[in-house]
C-alpha positions in Angstrom: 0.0 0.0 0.0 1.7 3.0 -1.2 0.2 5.7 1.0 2.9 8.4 -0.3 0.7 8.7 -3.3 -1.5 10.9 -1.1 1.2 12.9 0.0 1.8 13.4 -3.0 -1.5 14.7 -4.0 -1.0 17.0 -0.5 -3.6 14.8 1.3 -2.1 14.4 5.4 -3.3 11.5 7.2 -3.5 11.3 10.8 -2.0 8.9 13.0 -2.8 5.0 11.9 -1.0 1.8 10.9 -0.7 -0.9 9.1 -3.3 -4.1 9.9 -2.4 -7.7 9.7 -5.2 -10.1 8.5 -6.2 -13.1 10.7 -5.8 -11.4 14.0 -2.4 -10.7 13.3 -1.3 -13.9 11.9 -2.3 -13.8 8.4 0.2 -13.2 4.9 -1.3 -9.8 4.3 -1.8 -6.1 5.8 -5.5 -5.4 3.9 -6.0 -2.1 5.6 -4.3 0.7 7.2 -6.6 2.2 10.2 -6.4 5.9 11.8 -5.9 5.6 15.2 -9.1 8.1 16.4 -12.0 9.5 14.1 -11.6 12.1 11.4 -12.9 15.2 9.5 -15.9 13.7 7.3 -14.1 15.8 4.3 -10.8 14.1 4.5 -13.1 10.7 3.0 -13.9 13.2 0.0 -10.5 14.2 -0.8 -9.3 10.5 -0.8 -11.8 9.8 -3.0 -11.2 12.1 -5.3 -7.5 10.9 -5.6 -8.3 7.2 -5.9 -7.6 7.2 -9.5 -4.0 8.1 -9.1 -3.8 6.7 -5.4 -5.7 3.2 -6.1 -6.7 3.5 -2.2 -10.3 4.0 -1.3 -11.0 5.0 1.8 -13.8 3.5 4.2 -15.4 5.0 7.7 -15.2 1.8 9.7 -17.2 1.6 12.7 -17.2 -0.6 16.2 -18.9 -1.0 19.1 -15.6 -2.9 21.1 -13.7 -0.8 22.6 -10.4 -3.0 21.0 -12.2 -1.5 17.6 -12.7 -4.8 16.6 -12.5 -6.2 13.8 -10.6 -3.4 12.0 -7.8 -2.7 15.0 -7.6 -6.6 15.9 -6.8 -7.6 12.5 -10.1 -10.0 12.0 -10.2 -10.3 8.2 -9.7 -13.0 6.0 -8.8 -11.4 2.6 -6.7 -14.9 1.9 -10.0 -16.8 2.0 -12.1 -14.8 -0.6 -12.0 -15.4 -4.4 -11.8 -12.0 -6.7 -15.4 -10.6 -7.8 -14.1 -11.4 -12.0 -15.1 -15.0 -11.0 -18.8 -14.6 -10.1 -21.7 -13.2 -12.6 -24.2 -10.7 -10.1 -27.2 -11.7 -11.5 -27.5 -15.4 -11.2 -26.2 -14.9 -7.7 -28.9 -12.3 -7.1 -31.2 -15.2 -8.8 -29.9 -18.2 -6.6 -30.2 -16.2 -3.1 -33.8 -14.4 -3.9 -34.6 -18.3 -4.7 -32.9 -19.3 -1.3 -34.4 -16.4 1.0 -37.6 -16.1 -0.7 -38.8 -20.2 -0.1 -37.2 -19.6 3.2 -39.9 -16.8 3.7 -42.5 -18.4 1.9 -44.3 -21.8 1.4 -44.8 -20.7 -2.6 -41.7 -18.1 -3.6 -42.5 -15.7 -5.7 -40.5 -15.9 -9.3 -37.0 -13.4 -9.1 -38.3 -10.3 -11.2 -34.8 -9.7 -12.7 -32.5 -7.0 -12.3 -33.7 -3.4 -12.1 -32.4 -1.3 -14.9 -30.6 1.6 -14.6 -32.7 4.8 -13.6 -32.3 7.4 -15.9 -31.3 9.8 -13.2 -28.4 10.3 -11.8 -25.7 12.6 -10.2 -21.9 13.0 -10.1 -21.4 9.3 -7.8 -18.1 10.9 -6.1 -20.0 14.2 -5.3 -22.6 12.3 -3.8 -20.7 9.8 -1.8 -18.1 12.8 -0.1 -21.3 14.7 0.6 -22.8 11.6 2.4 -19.3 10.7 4.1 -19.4 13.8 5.6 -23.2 13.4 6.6 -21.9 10.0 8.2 -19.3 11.3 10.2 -21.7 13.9 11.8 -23.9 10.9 12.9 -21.8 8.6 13.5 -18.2 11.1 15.2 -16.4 7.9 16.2 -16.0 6.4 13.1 -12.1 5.9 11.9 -10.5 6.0 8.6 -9.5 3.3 6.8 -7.4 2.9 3.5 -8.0 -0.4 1.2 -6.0 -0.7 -2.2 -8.7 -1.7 -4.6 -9.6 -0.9 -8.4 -13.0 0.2 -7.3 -15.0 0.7 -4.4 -17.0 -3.0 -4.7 -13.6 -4.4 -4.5 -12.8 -2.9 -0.8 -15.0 -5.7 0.6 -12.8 -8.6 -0.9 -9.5 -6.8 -0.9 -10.2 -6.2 3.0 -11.6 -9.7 3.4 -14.8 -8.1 5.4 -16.9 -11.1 6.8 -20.0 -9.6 7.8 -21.8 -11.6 5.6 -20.9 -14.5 7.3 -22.9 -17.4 7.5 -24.8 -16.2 4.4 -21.8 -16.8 2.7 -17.9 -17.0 3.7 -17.0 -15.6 0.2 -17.0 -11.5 0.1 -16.1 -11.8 -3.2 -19.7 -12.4 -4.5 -21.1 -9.6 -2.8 -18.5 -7.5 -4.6 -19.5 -8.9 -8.1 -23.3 -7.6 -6.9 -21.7 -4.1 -5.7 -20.1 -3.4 -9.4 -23.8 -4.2 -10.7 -25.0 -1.9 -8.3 -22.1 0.9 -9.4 -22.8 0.5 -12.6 -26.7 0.8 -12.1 -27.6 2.9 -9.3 -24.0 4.8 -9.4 -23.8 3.2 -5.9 -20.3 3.9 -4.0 -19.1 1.9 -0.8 -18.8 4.8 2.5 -18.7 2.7 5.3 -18.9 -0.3 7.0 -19.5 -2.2 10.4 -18.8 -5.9 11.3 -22.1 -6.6 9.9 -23.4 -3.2 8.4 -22.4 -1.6 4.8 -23.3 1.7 4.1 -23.6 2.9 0.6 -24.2 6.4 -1.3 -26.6 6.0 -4.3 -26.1 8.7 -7.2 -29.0 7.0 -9.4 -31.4 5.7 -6.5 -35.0 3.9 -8.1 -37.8 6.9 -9.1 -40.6 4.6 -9.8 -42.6 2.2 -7.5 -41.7 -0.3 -10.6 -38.0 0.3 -10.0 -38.0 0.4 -6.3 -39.9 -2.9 -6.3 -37.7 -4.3 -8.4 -34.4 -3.2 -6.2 -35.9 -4.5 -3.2 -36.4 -7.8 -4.3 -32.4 -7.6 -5.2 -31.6 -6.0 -1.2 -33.7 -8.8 -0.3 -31.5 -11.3 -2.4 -28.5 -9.9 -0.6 -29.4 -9.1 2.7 -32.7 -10.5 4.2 -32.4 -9.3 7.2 -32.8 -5.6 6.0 -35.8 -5.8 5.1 -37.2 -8.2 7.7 -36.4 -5.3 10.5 -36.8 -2.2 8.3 -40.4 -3.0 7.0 -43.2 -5.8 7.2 -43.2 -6.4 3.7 -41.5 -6.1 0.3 -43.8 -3.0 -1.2 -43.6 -1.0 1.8 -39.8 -1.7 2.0 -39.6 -0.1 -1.6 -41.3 2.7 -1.1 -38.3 3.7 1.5 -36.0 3.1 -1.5 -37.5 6.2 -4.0 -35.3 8.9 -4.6 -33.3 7.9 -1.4 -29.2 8.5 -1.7 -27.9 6.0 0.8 -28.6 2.3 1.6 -28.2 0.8 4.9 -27.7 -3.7 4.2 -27.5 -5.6 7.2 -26.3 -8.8 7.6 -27.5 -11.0 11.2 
């Protein structure tokens, strides 16, 4: 990780260091971490430099006061596959399948993917604008750096498990994010242990495309929608025009 690159753009970190996966033990150092929380503009500036940079940065959040799993090194980026090997929409297909007959005695068929709305804003703008909303809400979130191509990446290059036991493979949920970015314009901002936090540039306008990209949020992450709404329509309707989404994992 070549973190001169944003000296050289004249971007000063603060504090942080260098994390070791697998608690320490693992082959690779995934992330470096700031040791406290941070200006919400300083995620917008890193943004802005990740073409040149190749580092995307990522307000990570804990409730353990060893900042675990980000400080403690809990990440298994050795055990995830790379999002080129996975196609996003016959994995949205198989887990709508999965979670739906789970839910119900007679599944509804997967309505496909949603296509992409016809608005949209500048995805960077949007995301630095929420990353700054974020850090107002949430003031002890940290920084954290992940070297990745594009933001659907971080989750696999970091070797996040939040997922986990839906699947052990973050990889997959990457190959859904680049749908996503190239869709909605949707950019990764933050995550949790079992939380991710995305800015939406091109969110659904229509109760036909909000439908639609619920039934794919369900396919991801049932649990979302199971506590934020008692049903599928009414779980859309909280999706129109809306610039961030909130997927939860148990």
């Amino acid at each position: 990780m070549h973190l001169t690159s944003l000296r050289s753009a004249g971007i000063s970190l603060p504090p942080g260091r260098m994390i070791t996966s697998d608690g320490g033990h693992g082959s690779r150092r995934p992330l470096w971490l700031s040791d406290g929380p941070v200006a919400g503009d300083l995620w917008g500036r890193i943004c802005g430099a990740h073409a040149a940079s190749g580092l995307w940065p990522l307000l990570l959040l804990s409730a353990e006061d060893d900042f675990r799993p980000w400080a403690t090194g809990e990440l298994r980026p050795e055990d995830m596959s790379w999002p080129d090997d996975h196609d996003a929409p016959a994995l949205l297909a198989a887990w709508w399948r999965r979670h739906a007959s789970d839910a119900e005695d007679a599944a509804p068929a997967w309505p496909g993917l949603t296509p992409a709305p016809a608005e949209r804003s500048d995805a960077d703008v949007m995301a630095a604008e929420y990353a700054e909303i974020f850090t107002e809400e949430y003031p002890q979130a940290r920084l954290g750096l992940v070297e990745a191509p594009r933001s659907a990446d971080t989750l696999t290059a970091l070797g996040w498990q939040g997922p986990y036991p839906h699947e052990s493979d973050t990889a997959k949920y990457s190959a859904v994010l680049r749908s996503w970015e190239d869709r909605f314009e949707a950019r990764v901002v933050a995550l949790s242990d079992t939380t991710l936090f995305l800015s939406v540039a091109a969110p659904p306008t229509t109760e036909a495309e909000a439908l639609t990209t619920a039934a794919e949020h369900f396919a991801v992450a049932p649990t979302t929608i199971q506590e934020a709404a008692p049903d599928l329509p009414a779980y859309a309707q909280q999706l129109i025009d809306i610039n961030n989404w909130e997927l939860t994992w148990p």
